[in-house]
N, C-alpha and C positions, 0 to 999 in steps of 0.2 A: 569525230572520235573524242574530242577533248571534250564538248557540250556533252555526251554522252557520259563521258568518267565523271563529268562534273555532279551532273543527275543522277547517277547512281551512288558517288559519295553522299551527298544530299540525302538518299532515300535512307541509306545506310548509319547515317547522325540522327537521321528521325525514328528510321526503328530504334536507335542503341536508347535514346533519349526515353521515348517510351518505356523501351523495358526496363533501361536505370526507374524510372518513375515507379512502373508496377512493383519493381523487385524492393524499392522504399518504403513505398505504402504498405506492402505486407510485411513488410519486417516491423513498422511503426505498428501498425495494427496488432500485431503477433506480441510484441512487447506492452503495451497497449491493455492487452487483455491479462498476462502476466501480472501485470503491476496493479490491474483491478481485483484479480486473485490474491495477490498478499495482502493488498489492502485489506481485503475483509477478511481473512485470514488472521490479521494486526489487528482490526479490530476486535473479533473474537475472541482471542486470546486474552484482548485488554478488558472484555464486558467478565468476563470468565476472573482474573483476575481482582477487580473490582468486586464481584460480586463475594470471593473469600473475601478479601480486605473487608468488607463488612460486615461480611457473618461471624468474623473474630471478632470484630468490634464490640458487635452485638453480644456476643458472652461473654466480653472481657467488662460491659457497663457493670454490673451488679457488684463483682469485685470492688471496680475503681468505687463509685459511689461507697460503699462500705466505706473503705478506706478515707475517702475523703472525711466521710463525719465522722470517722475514729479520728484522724488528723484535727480536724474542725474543734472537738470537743474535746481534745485532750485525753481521749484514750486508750491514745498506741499502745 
């Protein structure tokens, strides 16, 4: 009777054991894919951002340069 409760606690550490493992691995995986999703999400956002940052830029040259050779040659 005692070899018997022994063995079936035994079986019952090895089921809980497993399923703690499966119930890890999906939650790891599940967040996993989350954090691949904002990733590129953050990146997006940042190519998107970048991409104004220098379309301003790019219309703001013709100004600066102006400005600089008015600066330059003394014709503020």
């Amino acid at each position: 009777m005692i070899a018997a409760a022994r063995s079936e606690a035994d079986d019952l550490l090895c089921t809980a054991e497993n399923m703690a493992k499966t119930a890890a691995e999906q939650v790891y995986w599940t967040e996993r894919g989350r954090t691949e999703t904002e990733i590129a999400e953050l990146k997006r956002v940042a190519e998107q951002e970048t991409a104004a940052a220098i379309a301003r830029a790019e219309r703001n040259v013709p100004a600066a340069a102006d400005a600089i050779v008015r600066y330059v040659t003394g014709e503020q």
